[in-house]
LUMMI-582997 format. One line per field, with one value per residue (C-alpha): y, x, z; residue number from 0; residue in one letter. Coordinates in nm, 3 decimals. Each point is the difference from the previous one (the first is absolute). Example, Ala and Ser with C-alpha at 12.3 -4.5 7.8 and 13.67 -1.06 7.14 Angstrom:
yy <- [-0.450:0.344]
xx <- [1.230:0.137]
zz <- [0.780:-0.066]
num <- [0:1]
residu <- [a:s]
This chain:
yy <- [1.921:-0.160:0.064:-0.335:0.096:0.326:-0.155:-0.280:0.265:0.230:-0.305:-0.046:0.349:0.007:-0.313:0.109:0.355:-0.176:-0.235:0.327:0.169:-0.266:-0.076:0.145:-0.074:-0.391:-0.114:-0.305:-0.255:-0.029:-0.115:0.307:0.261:-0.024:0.305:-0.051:0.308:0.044:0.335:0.090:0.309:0.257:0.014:0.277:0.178:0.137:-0.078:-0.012:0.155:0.135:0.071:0.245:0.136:-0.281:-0.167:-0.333:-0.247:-0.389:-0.232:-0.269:0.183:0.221:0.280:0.363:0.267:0.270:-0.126:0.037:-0.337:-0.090:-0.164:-0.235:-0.264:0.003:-0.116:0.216:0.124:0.225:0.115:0.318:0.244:0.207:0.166:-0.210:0.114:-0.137:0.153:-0.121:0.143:-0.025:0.189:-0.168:0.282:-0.047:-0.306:-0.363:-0.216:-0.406:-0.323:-0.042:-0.153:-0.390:-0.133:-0.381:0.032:0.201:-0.184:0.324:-0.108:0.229:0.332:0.218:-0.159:-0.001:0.380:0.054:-0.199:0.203:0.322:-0.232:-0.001:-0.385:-0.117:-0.385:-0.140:-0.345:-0.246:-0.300:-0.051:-0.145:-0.013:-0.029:-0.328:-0.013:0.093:0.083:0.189:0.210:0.168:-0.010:0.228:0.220:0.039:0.068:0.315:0.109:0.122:0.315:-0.219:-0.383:-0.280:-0.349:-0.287:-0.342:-0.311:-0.002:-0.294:0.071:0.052:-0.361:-0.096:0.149:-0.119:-0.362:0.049:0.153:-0.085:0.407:0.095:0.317:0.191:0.249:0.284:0.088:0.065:-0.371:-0.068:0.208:-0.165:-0.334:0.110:-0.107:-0.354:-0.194:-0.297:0.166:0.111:-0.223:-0.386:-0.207:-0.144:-0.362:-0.103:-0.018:0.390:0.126:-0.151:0.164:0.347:-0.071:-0.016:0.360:0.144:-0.160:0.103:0.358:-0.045:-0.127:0.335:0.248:0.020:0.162:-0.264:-0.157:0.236:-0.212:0.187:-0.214:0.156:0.037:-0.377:-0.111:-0.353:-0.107:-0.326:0.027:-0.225:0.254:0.274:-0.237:-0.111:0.375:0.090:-0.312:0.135:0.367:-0.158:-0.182:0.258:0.282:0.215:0.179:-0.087:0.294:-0.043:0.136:-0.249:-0.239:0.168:0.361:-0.103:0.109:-0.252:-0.385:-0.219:0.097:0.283:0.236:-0.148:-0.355:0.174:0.110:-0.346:-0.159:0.210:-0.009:-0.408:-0.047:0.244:-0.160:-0.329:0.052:0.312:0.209:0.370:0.094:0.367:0.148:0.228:0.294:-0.113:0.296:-0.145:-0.377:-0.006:0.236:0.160:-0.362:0.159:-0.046:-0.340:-0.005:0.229:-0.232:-0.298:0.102:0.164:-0.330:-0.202:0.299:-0.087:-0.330:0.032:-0.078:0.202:0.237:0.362:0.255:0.293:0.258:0.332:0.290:-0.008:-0.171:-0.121:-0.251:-0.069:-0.284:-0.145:-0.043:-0.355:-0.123:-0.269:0.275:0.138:-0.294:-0.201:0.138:0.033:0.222:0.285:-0.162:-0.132:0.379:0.089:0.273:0.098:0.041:0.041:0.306:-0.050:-0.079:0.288:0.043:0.303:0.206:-0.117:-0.220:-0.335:-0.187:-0.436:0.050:0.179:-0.230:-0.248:0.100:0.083:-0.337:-0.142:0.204:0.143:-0.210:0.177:0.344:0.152:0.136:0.094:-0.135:0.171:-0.233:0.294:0.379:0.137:0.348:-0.047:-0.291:0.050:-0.392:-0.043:0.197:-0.205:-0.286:0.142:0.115:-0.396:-0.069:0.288:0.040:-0.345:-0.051:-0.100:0.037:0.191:0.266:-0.144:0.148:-0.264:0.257:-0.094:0.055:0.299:-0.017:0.194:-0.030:-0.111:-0.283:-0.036:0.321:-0.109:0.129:0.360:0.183:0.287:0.158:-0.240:0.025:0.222:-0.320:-0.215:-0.226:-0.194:-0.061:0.343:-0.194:-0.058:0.358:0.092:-0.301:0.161:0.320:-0.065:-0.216:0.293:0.248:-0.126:-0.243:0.205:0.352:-0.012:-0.246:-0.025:-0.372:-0.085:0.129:0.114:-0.235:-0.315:0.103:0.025:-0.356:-0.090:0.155:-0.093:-0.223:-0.296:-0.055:-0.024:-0.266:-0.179:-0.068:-0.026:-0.352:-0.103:0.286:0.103:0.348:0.105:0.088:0.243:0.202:0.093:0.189:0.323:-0.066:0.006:-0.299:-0.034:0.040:0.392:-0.026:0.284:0.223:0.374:0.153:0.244:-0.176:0.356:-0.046:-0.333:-0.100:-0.258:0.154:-0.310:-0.023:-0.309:0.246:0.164:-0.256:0.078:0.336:-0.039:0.046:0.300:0.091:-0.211:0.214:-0.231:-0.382:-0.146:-0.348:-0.202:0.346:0.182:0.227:-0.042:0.280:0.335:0.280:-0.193:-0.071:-0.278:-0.091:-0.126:-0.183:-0.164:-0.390:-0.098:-0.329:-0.317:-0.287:-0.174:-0.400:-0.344:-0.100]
xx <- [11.666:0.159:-0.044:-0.174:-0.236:-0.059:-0.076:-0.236:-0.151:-0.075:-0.163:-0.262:-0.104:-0.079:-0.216:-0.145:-0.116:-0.137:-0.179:-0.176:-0.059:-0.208:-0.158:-0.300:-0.054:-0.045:-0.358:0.013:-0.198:-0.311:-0.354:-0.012:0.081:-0.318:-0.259:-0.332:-0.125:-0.400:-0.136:-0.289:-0.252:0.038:-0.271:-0.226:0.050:-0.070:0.364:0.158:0.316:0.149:0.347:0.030:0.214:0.301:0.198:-0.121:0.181:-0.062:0.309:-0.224:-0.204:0.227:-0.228:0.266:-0.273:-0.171:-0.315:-0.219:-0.074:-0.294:-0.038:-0.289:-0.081:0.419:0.034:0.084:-0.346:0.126:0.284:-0.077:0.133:-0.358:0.010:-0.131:-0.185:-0.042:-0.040:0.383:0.241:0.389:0.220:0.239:0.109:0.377:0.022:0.003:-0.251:0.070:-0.106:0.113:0.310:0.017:0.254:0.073:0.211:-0.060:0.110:-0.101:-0.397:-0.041:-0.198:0.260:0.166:-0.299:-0.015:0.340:-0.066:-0.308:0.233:0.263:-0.342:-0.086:-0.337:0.038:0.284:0.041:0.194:0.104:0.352:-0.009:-0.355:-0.178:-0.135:-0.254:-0.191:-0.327:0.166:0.152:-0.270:-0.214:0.230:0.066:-0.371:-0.086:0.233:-0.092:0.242:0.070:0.095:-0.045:0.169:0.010:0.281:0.145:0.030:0.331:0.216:0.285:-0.315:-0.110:0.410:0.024:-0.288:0.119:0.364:-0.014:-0.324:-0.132:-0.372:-0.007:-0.285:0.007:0.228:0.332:0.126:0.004:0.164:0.314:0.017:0.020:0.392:0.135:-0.092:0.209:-0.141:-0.249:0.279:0.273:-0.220:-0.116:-0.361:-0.098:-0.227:-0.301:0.100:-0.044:-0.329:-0.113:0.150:-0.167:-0.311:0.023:0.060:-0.301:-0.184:0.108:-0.066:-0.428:0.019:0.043:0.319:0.181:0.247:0.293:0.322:0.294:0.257:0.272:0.306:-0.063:-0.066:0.243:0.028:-0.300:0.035:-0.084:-0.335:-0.121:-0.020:-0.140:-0.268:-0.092:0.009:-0.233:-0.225:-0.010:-0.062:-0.287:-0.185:0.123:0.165:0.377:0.297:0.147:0.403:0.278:0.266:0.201:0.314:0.123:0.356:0.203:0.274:-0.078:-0.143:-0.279:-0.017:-0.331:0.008:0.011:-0.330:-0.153:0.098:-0.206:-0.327:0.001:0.024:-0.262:-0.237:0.083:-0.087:-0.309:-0.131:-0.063:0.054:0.326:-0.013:0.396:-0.001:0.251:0.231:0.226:0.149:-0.083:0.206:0.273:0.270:-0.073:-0.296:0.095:0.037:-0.358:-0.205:0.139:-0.088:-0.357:-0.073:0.117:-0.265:-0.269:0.081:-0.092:-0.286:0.058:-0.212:0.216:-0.028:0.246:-0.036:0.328:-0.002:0.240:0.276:0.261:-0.013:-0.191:-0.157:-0.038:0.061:0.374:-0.083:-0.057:0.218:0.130:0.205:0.166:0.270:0.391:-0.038:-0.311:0.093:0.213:-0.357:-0.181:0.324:0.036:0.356:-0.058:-0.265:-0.104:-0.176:-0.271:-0.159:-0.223:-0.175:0.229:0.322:0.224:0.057:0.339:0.047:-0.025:-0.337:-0.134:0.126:-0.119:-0.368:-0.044:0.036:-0.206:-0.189:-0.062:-0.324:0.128:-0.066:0.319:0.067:0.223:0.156:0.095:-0.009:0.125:-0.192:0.068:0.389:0.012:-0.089:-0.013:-0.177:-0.298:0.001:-0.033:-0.261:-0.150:-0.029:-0.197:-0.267:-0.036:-0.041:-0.310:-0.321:0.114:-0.148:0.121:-0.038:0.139:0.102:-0.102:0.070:-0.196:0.078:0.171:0.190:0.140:-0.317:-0.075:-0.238:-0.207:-0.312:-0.372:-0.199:0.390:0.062:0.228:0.268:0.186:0.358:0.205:-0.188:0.253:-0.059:0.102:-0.039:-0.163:-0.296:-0.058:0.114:-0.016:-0.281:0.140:0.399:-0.119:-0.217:0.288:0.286:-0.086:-0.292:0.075:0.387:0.138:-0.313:0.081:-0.333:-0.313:-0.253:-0.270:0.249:0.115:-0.363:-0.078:0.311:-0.149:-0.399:-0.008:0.186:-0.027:-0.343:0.031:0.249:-0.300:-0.309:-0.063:0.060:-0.212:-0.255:-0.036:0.332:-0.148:-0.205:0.346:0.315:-0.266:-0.146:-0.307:-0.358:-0.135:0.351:0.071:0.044:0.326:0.193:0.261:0.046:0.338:0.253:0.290:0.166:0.072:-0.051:0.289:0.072:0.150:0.121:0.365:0.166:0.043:-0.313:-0.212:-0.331:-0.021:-0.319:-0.032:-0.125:-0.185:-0.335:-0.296:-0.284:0.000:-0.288:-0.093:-0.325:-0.156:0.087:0.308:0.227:0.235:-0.106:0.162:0.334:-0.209:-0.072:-0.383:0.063:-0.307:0.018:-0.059:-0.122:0.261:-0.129:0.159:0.141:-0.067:-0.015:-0.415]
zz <- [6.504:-0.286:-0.366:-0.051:0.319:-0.129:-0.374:0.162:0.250:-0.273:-0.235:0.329:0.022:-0.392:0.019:0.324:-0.204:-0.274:0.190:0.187:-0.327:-0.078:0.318:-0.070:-0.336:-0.005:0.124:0.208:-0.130:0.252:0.091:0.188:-0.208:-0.227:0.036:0.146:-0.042:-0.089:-0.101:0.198:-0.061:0.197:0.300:0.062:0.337:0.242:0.077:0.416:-0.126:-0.313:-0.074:-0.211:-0.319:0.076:-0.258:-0.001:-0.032:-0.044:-0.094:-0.084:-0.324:-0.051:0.103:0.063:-0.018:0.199:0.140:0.336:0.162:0.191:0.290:0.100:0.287:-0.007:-0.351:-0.281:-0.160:-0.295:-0.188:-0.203:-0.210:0.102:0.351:0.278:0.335:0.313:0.392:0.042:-0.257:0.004:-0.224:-0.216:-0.267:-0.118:0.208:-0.067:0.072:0.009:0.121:0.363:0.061:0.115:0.208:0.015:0.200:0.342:0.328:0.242:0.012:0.296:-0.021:0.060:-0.285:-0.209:0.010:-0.096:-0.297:-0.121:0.011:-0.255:-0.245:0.126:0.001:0.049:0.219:0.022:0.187:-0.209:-0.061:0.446:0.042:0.343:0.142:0.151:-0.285:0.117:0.306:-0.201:-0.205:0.357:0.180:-0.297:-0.106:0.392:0.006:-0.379:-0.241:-0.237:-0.229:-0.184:0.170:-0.027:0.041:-0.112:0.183:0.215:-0.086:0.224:0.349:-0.112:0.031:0.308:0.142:-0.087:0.068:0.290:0.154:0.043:-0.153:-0.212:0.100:-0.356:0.084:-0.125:0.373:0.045:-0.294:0.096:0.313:-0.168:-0.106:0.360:-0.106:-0.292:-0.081:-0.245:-0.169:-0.031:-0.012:-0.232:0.045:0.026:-0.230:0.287:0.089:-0.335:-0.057:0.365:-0.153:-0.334:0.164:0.199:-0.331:-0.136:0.321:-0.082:-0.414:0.141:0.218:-0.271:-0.043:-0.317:-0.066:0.152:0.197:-0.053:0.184:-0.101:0.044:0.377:-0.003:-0.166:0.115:-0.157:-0.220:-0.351:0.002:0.290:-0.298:-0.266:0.275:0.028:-0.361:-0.072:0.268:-0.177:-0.312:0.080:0.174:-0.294:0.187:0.009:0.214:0.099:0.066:0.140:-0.123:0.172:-0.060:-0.057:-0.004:-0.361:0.080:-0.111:0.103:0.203:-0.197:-0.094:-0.387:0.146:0.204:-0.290:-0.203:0.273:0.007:-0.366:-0.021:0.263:-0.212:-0.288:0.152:0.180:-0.215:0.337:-0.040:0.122:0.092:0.096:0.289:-0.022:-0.317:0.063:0.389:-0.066:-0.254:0.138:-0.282:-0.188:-0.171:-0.349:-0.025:0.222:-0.211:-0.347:0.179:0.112:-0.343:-0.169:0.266:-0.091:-0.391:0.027:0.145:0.375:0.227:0.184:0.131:0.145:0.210:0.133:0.201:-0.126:0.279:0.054:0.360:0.100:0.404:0.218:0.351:0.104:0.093:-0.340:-0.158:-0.268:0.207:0.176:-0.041:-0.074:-0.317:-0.001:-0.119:-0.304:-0.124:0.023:-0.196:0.251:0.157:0.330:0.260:-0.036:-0.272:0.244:0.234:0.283:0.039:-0.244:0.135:-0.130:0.223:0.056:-0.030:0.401:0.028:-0.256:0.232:0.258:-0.095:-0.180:0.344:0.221:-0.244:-0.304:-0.068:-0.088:-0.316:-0.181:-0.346:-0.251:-0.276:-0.303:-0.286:0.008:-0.287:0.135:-0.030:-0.274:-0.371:-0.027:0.314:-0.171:-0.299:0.252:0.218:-0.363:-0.080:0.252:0.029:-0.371:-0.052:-0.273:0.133:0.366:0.304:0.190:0.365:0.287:0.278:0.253:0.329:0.355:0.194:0.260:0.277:0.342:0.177:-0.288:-0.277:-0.051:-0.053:0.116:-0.075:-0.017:-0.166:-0.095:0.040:0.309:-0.105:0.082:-0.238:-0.228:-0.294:-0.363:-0.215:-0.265:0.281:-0.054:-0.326:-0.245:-0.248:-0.018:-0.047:-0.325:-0.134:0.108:-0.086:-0.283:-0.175:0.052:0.026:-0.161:-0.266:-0.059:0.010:-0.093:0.229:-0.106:0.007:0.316:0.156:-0.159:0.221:0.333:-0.087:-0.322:0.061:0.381:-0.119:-0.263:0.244:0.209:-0.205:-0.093:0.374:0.144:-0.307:0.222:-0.137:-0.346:0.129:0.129:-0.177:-0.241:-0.048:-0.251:0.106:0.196:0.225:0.327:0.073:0.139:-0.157:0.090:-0.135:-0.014:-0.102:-0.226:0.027:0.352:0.141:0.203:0.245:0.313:0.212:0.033:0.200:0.255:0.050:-0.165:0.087:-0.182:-0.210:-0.355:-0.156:-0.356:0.083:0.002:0.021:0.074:-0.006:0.104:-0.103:-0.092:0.335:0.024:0.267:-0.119:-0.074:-0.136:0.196:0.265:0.234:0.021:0.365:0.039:-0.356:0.007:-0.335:-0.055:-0.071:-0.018:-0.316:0.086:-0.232:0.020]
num <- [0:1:2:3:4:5:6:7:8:9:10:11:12:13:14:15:16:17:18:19:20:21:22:23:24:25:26:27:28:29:30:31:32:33:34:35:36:37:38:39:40:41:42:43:44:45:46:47:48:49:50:51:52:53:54:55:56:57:58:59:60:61:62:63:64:65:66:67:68:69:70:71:72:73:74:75:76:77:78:79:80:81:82:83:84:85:86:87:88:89:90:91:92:93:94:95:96:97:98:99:100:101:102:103:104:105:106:107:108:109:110:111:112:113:114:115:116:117:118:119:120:121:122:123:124:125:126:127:128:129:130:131:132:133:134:135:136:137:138:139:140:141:142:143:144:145:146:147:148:149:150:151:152:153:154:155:156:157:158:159:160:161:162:163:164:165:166:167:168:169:170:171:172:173:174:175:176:177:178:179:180:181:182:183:184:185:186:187:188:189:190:191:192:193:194:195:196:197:198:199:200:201:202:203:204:205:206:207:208:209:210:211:212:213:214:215:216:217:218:219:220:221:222:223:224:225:226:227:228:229:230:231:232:233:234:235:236:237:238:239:240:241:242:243:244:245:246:247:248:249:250:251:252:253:254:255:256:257:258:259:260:261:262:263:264:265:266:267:268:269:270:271:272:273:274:275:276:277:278:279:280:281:282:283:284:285:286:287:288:289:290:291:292:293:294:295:296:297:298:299:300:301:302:303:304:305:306:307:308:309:310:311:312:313:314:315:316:317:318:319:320:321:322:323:324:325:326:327:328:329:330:331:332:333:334:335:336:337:338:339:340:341:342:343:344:345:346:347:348:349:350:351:352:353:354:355:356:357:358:359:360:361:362:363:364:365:366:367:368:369:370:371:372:373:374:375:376:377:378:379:380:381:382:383:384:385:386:387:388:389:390:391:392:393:394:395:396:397:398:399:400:401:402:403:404:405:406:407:408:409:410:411:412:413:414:415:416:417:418:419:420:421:422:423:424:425:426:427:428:429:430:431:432:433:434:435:436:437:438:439:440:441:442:443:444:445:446:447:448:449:450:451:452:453:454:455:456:457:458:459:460:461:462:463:464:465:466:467:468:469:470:471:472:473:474:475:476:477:478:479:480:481:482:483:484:485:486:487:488:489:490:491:492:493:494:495:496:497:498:499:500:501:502:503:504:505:506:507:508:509:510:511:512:513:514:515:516:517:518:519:520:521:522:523:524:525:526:527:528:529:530:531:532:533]
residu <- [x:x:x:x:x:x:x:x:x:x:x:x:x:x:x:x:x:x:x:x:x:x:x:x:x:x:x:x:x:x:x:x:x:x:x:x:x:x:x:x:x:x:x:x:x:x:x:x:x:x:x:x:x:x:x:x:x:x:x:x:x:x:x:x:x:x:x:x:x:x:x:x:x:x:x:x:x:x:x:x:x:x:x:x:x:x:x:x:x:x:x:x:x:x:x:x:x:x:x:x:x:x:x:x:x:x:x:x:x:x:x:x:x:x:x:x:x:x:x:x:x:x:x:x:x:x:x:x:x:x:x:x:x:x:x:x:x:x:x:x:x:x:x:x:x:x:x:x:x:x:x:x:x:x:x:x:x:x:x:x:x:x:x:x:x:x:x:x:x:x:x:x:x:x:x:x:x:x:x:x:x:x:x:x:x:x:x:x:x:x:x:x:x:x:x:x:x:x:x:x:x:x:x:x:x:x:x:x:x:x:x:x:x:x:x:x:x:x:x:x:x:x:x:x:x:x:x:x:x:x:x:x:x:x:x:x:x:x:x:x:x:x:x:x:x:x:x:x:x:x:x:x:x:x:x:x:x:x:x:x:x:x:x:x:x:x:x:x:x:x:x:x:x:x:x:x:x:x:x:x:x:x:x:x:x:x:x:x:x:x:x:x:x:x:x:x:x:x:x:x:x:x:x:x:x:x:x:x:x:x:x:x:x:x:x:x:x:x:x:x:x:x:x:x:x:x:x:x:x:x:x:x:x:x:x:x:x:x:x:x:x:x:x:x:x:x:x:x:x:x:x:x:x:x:x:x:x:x:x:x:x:x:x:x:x:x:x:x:x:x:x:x:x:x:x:x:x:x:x:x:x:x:x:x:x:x:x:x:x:x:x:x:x:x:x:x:x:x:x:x:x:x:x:x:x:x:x:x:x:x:x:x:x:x:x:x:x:x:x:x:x:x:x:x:x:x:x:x:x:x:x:x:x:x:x:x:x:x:x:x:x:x:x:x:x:x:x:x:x:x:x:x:x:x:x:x:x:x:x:x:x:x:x:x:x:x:x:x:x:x:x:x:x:x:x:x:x:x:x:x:x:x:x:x:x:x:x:x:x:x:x:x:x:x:x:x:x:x:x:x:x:x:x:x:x:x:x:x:x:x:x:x:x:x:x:x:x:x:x:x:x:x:x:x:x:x:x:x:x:x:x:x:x:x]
C-alpha cells in the first residue's frame, strides 16, 4: 500500500470511529419513540405466580429496582417493593428480570424453532420482513399445533409475485416459498401494469386477514419496477401499517448499490408517508454502512418515518438461488475476495460448488460472511453501526431448521444432531447481552433491553394496538417476561454446531405461564397467542 493509501485509509477508519462513538448518542427523530407508559395501582392478589426478589427492570419508565412481580389472568398484576404470595412462586434473587424479548424478525415459525427461541429469552417471534400468504392459513395451522411462544406474520409480497409470475398458489408455509427459487421470473421481471394491480390486491387480501404489514423482500426480487414499490407503499399507508424490507440491493459497488437501495425506500416513504421499517441494516447494507446509517439518520431528522433493526454477527443466511449471489461480478458487490466467504454447514464452498448447488439446488440455505468482527477492528466498528444504531431493534433473522431429511418441523425435540441453521437462530438475544452489555459494556443494560423488548414493540403498535401491552414490564401488560443471569448468559451456537442453545435464562414466561424453569423446558407449555391487525 502506498503512502497516499495508507494516509486516505487511515482518514476512513477515524471518521468511521467517530461516527460509532456517537452512534448511540443521537436520538432519531420519531413518532415512535414517544413513551406511553400509564401508572397503574398495584392489584390485590391472590396472585397465579410471583417472581420473586429480581431486579426489575423496565426500559420504558426507567424502573432498575428490586421488586416481586405478580402475575394475574397472564397480565402483570403488581409490582412491589412488599413481598408478594401466591401458590406458584419463582425465584429471581441476583438475577434480572425484563420484559420478554420481541423478534421482528423470525423466519423459522415452526415449533421446533419456537423452542429454541424461548431458550435465547424470546417471547414474541414474528415473521414480517417475507411474510406468509395465505394469511389466514397461516395463523390456522400455527394456532392448531399451539406454540410456546407469540407469533404472528406480515403479508408476503414476493408469494403474491410468485403466484402471478409464475402461476403457483402459496398455501402459507415457508417450505413453498424456498421451492419458488427454481423459478426466475419472480425475480428478474418487471410487471405490467394489470399484474401489479392483481399482486396489489393479494397484499390487500392478506392486510383484511390480519396481517401485520407488508414483507417486501426486495432484494430477492430485484426486477421489480419502481411503481410496483410505490403501489405497495401507498397500500401500507392507507391501511397504517409498516413495510418491512430487505432492500433491493446489497451491492457496495455503484450503481445498483445498497445506498441507491436505501435512497429508494427513503423517497417512497417520504412520498407516500408509509412506515418504512429496514430489515437487518448490518448485511443490507454490507461494509457501506456509514454512508447508510448518515443517510437514514438524515431521513429520521426530517421527520420521515423510518425504522431499523440489525443482529450482532457478521454473516448473514439465505438460499443459494437468490439473485445476490449471481452474476460474475457477485462477489465484487459483497466486497468479498473470493468464495469462500460463503459456507455450508461449517465449510467453506468453492465458485464450483456454488455453481453447482444454484443449479440443482437453488433452495439451499448457506451462509455468507460480509464482516470479520472477530479478526477486524474496523469490521466491528461496522457491525457496531448497525446494531447500535439509536432507536433500532435487535432482531434476529432466524432461519428454519433444517437438516438432511428437510424442514424440522412438528412435536421435535431435541433437535435432531444434524440440524443446520444460522447461529443467530439460536443465539441472537444472548450474543447482544454477552458481548455488547457484559463485555464490551457499550451499552447499558436498560438501553440494550429497550433494543430486544422496547422498540420492536413501538415498531408495531399503531398497526396492531396489542403491541403496547408488550415490550413493558409495568402493571396492566402482558406477562411476558424473562428472568436471567447477566453474569453468565452466553450464546453457544457456533456456525459449526449451530444449534447449541443458549444458556443464563432461568425463567421465561409467556402470557403469565412459564415455559422455562429453572433452565428447563415446560414440554407441554402452549400459552402463545397470536399478534394480528383487528
Amino acid at each position: 500500500m502506498s503512502e497516499e493509501e495508507k494516509s486516505g485509509a487511515d482518514v476512513t477508519r477515524r471518521a468511521l470511529l467517530t461516527l460509532a462513538a456517537t452512534a448511540t448518542a443521537v436520538t432519531p427523530i420519531s413518532s415512535f419513540a414517544q413513551s406511553t407508559a400509564v401508572r397503574r395501582e398495584n392489584e390485590s392478589g391472590p396472585y397465579d405466580l410471583v417472581i420473586k426478589s429480581g431486579r426489575v427492570v423496565d426500559p420504558e419508565t426507567g424502573l432498575d429496582a428490586i421488586r416481586d412481580v405478580g402475575v394475574k389472568d397472564g397480565r402483570i398484576a403488581a409490582i412491589s417493593e412488599s413481598s408478594l404470595s401466591a401458590a406458584r412462586i419463582l425465584q429471581a434473587e441476583g438475577q434480572i428480570v425484563a420484559p420478554g424479548f420481541i423478534d421482528l424478525h423470525a423466519h423459522g415459525q415452526q415449533l421446533p424453532a419456537a423452542w429454541v427461541q424461548a431458550f435465547d429469552g424470546v417471547t414474541t417471534a414474528l415473521e414480517l420482513e417475507s411474510g406468509l400468504l395465505p394469511i389466514s392459513r397461516y395463523y390456522d395451522l400455527v394456532a392448531k399445533e399451539g406454540r410456546p411462544i407469540n407469533y404472528g406474520a406480515s403479508v408476503a409480497w414476493t408469494y403474491a409475485r410468485i403466484a402471478e409470475k409464475e402461476g403457483l398458489e402459496p398455501d402459507g408455509t415457508i417450505t413453498w416459498f424456498q421451492g419458488a427459487f427454481a423459478k426466475s421470473n419472480w425475480q428478474t421481471t418487471i410487471a405490467t401494469a394489470e399484474e401489479i394491480d392483481r399482486i396489489v390486491a393479494r397484499v390487500e387480501d392478506g392486510l383484511r386477514e390480519g396481517g401485520l404489514g407488508i414483507g417486501i423482500n426486495a432484494g430477492y426480487a430485484p426486477g421489480y419496477g419502481r411503481k410496483e414499490y410505490y403501489k405497495l407503499a401507498e397500500l401500507a399507508a392507507r391501511y397504517g401499517v409498516p413495510t418491512f424490507t430487505h432492500v433491493r440491493y446489497g451491492s457496495v459497488k455503484e450503481p445498483q448499490s445498497a445506498f441507491e437501495a436505501f435512497e429508494e425506500l427513503v423517497a417512497l416513504s417520504a412520498a407516500t408517508g408509509a412506515h418504512m421499517h429496514v430489515c437487518h441494516i448490518n448485511s443490507s447494507s454490507s461494509r457501506d454502512i456509514g454512508d447508510c446509517v448518515a443517510l437514514l439518520k438524515g431521513a429520521q431528522a426530517k421527520g420521515i418515518s423510518i425504522t431499523v433493526e440489525a443482529y450482532p454477527y457478521g454473516a448473514g443466511s439465505s438460499t443459494i438461488g437468490a439473485e445476490i449471489y449471481r452474476g460474475a461480478d457477485w462477489l465484487e458487490r459483497w466486497g468479498a475476495s473470493d468464495a469462500s466467504a460463503m459456507e455450508l454447514k461449517g465449510q467453506p464452498l468453492t465458485q464450483a460448488k456454488i455453481d453447482e448447488l444454484q443449479a440443482s439446488a437453488p433452495g439451499t440455505v448457506v451462509v455468507m460472511h460480509f464482516l470479520r468482527p472477530d479478526k477486524s477492528e474496523m469490521d466491528q466498528v461496522l457491525l457496531d453501526l448497525s446494531v447500535l444504531y439509536p432507536g433500532g431493534s435487535i432482531a434476529s433473522d432466524a432461519m428454519p431448521w433444517q437438516n438432511s431429511v428437510g424442514l424440522i418441523e412438528g412435536d421435535v425435540w431435541p433437535l435432531p444432531q444434524d440440524a443446520f441453521a444460522h447461529p443467530r437462530s439460536a443465539g441472537c438475544f444472548s450474543r447482544f447481552l454477552a458481548r455488547y452489555v457484559r463485555e464490551r459494556k457499550v451499552i447499558s443494560l436498560s438501553e440494550a433491553l429497550g433494543k430486544m423488548s422496547l422498540e420492536p414493540a413501538r415498531v408495531l403498535q399503531t398497526a396492531a394496538p396489542q403491541m403496547l401491552r408488550k415490550g413493558r414490564l409495568q402493571v396492566g401488560t402482558d406477562a411476558d417476561i424473562v428472568v436471567f443471569d447477566l453474569a453468565t448468559v452466553q450464546d453457544n451456537a457456533t456456525f459449526v454446531e449451530p444449534a447449541r442453545l443458549s444458556t443464563g435464562f432461568r425463567h421465561v414466561v409467556v402470557n403469565g405461564t412459564p415455559v422455562i424453569e429453572e433452565a428447563k423446558r415446560i414440554a407441554d407449555a402452549r400459552p402463545g397467542r397470536p399478534v394480528r391487525r383487528t
